[in-house]
C-alpha positions in Angstrom: 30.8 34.2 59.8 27.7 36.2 59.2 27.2 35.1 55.2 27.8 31.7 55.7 25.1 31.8 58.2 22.5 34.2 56.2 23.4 31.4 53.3 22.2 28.8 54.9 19.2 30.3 56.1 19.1 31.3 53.0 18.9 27.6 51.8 16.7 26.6 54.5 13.8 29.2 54.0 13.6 27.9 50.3 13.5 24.1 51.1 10.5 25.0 53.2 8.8 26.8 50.9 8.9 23.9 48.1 6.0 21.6 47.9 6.6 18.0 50.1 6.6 15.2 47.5 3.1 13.7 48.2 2.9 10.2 49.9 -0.5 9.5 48.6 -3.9 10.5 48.9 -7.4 8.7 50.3 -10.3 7.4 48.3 -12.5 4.7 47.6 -13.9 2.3 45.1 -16.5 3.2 42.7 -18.6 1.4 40.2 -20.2 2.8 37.1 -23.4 0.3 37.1 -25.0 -0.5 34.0 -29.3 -0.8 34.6 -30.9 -3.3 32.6 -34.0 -2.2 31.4 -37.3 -3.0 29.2 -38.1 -0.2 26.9 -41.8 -2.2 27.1 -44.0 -3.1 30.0 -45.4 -6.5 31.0 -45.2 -9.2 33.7 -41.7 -10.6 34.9 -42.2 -14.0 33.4 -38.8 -15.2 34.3 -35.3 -13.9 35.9 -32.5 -15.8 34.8 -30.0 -14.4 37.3 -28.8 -13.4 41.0 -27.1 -11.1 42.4 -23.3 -11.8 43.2 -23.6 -14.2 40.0 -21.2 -13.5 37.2 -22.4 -13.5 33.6 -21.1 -13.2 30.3 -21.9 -10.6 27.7 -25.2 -11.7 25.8 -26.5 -14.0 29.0 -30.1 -13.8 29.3 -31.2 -12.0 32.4 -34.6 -12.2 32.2 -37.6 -12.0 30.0 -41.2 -10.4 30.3 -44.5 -11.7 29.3 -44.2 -11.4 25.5 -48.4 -12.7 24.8 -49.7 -8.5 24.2 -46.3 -7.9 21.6 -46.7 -11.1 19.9 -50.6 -10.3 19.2 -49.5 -7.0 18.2 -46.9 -7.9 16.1 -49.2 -10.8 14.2 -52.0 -7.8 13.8 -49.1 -5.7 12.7 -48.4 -8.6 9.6 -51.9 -8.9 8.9 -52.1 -5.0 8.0 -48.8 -5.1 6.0 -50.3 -8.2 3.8 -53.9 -5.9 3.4 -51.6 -3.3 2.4 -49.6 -5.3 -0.3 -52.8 -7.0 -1.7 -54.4 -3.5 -2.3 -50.8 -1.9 -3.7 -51.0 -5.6 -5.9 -54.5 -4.9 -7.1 -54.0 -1.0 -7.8 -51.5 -1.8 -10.3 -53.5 -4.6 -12.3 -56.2 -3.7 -14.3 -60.4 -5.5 -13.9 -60.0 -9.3 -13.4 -61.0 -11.3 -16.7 -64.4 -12.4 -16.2 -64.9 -8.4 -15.9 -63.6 -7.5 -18.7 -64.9 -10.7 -20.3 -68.5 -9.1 -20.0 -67.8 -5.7 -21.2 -66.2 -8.0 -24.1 -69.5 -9.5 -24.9 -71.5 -6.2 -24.8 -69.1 -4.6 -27.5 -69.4 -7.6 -29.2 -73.5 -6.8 -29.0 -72.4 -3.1 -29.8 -70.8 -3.9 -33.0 -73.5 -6.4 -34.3 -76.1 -4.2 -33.4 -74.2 -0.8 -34.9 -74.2 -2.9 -38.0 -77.7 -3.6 -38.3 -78.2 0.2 -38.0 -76.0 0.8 -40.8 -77.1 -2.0 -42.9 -81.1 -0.3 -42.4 -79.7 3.4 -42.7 -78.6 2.0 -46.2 -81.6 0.4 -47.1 -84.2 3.7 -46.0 -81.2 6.1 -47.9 -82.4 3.7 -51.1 -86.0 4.1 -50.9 -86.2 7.7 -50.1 -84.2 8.0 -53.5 -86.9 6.1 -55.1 -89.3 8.0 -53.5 -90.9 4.7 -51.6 -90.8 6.4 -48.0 -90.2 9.2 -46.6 -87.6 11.5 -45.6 -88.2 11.0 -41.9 -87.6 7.2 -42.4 -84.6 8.2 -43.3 -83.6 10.6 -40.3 -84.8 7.9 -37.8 -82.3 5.6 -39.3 -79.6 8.0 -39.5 -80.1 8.6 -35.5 -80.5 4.8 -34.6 -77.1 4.6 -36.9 -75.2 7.0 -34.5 -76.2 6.1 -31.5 -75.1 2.2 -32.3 -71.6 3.7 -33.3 -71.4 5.7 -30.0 -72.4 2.5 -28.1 -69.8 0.7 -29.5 -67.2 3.5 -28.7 -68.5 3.8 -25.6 -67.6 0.0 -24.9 -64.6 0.1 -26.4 -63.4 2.9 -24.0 -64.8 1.0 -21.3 -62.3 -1.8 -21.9 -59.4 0.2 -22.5 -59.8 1.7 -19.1 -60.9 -2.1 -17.6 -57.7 -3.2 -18.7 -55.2 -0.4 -17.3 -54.3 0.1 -13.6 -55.1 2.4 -11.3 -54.3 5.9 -11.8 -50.5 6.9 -10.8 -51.5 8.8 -7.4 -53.7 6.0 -6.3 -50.5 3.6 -6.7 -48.3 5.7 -5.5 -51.0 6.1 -2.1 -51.2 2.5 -1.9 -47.0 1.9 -2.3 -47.5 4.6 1.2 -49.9 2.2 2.4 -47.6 -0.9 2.2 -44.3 1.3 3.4 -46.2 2.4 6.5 -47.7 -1.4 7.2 -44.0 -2.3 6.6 -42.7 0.2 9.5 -45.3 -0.9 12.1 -44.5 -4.8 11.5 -41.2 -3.9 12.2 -41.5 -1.7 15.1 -44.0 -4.2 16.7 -41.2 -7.4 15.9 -38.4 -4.8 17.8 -41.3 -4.7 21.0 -41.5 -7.8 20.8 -37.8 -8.9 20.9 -37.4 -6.5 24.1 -39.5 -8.5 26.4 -36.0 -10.5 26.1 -32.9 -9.0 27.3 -29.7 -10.1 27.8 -26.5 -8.6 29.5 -24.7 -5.7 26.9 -21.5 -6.9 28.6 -19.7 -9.2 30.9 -19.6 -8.7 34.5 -21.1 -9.3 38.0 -24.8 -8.8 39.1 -25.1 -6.5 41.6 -28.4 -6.7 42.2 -31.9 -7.4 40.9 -34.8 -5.0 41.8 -37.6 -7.4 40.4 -39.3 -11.1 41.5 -41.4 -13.1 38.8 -44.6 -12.0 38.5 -44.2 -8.6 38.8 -45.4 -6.2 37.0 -42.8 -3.9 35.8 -43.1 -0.3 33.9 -41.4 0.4 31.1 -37.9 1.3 31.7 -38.0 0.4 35.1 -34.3 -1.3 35.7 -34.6 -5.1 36.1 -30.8 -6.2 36.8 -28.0 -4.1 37.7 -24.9 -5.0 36.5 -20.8 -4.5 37.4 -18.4 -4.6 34.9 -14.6 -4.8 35.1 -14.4 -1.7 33.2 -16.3 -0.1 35.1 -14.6 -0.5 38.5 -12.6 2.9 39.4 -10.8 4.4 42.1 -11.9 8.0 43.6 -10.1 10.1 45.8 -9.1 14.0 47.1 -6.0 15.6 46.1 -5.6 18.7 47.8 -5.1 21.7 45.8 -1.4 22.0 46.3 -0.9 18.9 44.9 -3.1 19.3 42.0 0.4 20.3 39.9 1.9 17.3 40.4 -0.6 14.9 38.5 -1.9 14.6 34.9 -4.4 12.6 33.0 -3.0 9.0 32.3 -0.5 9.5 35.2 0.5 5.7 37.0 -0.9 5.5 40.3 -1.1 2.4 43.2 -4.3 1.7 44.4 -3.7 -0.1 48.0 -6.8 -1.7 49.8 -7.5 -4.3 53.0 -7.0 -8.0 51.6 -6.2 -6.9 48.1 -2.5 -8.3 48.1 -0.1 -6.9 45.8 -0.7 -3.0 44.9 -3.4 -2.5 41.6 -1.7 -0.7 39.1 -4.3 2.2 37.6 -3.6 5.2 35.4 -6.0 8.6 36.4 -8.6 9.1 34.2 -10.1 12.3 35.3 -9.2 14.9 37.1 -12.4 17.5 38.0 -12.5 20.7 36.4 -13.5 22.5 39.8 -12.4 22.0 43.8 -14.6 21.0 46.5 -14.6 21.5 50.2 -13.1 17.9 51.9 -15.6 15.4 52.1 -17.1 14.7 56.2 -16.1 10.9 55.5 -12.8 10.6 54.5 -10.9 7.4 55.3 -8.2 9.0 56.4 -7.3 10.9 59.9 -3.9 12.7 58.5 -6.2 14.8 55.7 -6.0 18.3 56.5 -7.0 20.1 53.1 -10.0 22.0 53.0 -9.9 22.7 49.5 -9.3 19.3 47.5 -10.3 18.0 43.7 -11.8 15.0 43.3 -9.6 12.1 40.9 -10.5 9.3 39.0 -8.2 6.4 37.6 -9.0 3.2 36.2 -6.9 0.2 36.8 -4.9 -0.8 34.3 -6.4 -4.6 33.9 -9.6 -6.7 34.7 -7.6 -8.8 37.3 -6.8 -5.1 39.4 -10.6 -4.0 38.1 -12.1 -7.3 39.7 -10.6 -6.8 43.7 -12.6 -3.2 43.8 -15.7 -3.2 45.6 -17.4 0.0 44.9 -17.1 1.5 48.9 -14.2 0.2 49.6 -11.4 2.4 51.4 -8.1 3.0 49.3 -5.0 4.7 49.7 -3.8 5.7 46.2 -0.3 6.4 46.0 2.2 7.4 43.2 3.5 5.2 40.9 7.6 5.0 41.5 9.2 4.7 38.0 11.5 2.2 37.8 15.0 3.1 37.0 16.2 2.2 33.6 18.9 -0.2 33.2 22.3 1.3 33.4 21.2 4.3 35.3 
């Protein structure tokens, strides 16, 4: 009789000492907001929204006094067109009527260096004949050159008239019009932020801002809720922690919310924490817990979360397959 009996306490002592199955855990909703901001300051011309209102992604949700960007952004297009005109005019050479008159003075050039030629000629003649002297001569030889270096002197002048500027002075004013270019366009980008619009669908939660207001830069405008971003937190306690996993099926249970949300853990954190003071629960007795996340499974689930909200989470029962 003794063994049967030291069997089954045996038996007993290792039943207790096996984790209980858990029968759930407590939590609440969350909400991952999304803060609607201008990167630019200005007046709150107009609000387009309210909270508790639902919009759709690319609603407008309010726009700012847009008077300071737009006169930036028109200086901004005057600059890039002085840029382009200079970057236009670097790369032509003198206009025509310039050139025109450095035309007509070689023109002079030439009729004068043939004069001197023609009279060089004539004194070369005499002073073989012995009419005049040899310092005729020399004053017509000078008056000879210095006609041809006029007319070289023109003729180079034309050359460069009609050439552009050099190649570093283009390449400056190509700069010029690049960095004109990169303002415009960083003034047209401040200007289309004084106009935002919801980056996704969802619920306005609130609105921090009345028209005309001034509001800083970056200073959230609208706060927004969307489905996605509805989530479930709550406490396992750390003997428990074995039995879950990341994508594990879960039942999110709530006041008023009907049938049970289907949601799937999304995070489970990396290091435990003491139980919270507020717990919605009055059976939790784990001092040491680690806080879980899960995501319900569709926006119909996502929707009947209120961020605060009490839940009990429980495991999802798999369903026997058929035949079993």
């Amino acid at each position: 009789m003794r063994a049967p009996l030291a069997l089954l306490l045996a038996a007993a002592l290792a039943a207790g000492c096996q984790p209980k199955p858990s029968t759930g855990w407590s939590g609440y909703a969350e909400g991952d907001y999304v803060y609607v901001a201008s990167p630019v300051a200005g007046t709150l011309k107009s609000l387009s929204v309210q909270a508790g209102q639902q919009v759709a992604a690319g609603a407008p949700l309010f726009t700012l006094d847009a008077n300071p960007e737009q006169a930036a952004h028109a200086e901004a297009q005057a600059r890039l067109r002085a840029a382009q005109a200079q970057a236009d005019d670097a790369a032509k050479g003198r206009r025509t009527e310039e050139t025109a008159v450095i035309r007509a003075q070689l023109a002079q050039a030439r009729e004068q260096a043939a004069r001197a030629e023609t009279e060089w000629r004539r004194q070369q003649a005499l002073v073989a004949q012995d009419f005049v002297s040899q310092s005729r001569l020399d004053d017509a030889t000078t008056a000879r050159a210095q006609a041809r270096d006029r007319v070289a002197e023109l003729q180079a002048s034309l050359q460069v008239a009609m050439l552009p500027a050099r190649i570093d002075q283009r390449a400056g004013a190509v700069a010029q019009v690049d960095a004109a270019r990169e303002a415009q366009r960083q003034q047209a980008w401040r200007e289309q932020q004084t106009r935002q619009s919801a980056p996704a669908a969802g619920e306005v939660s609130d609105t921090f801002w009345r028209a005309g207001e001034y509001v800083p830069a970056g200073q959230p405008v609208v706060a927004l809720l969307p489905p996605a971003a509805r989530k479930a937190r709550f406490y396992v306690p750390e003997a428990e922690l074995g039995g879950i996993a990341i994508g594990q099926a879960v039942n999110l249970h709530c006041d008023g919310c009907g049938a049970p949300i289907a949601a799937r853990i999304s995070r489970i954190a990396t290091q435990p924490e003491y139980t919270p003071p507020v717990i919605y629960s009055n059976t939790q007795r784990a001092k040491l817990v680690f806080l879980v996340e899960a995501l319900p499974v569709d926006t119909a689930g996502a929707v009947k979360l209120h961020p605060g909200q009490p839940l009990d989470v429980r495991p999802a029962v798999a369903k026997p397959s058929p035949g079993a």
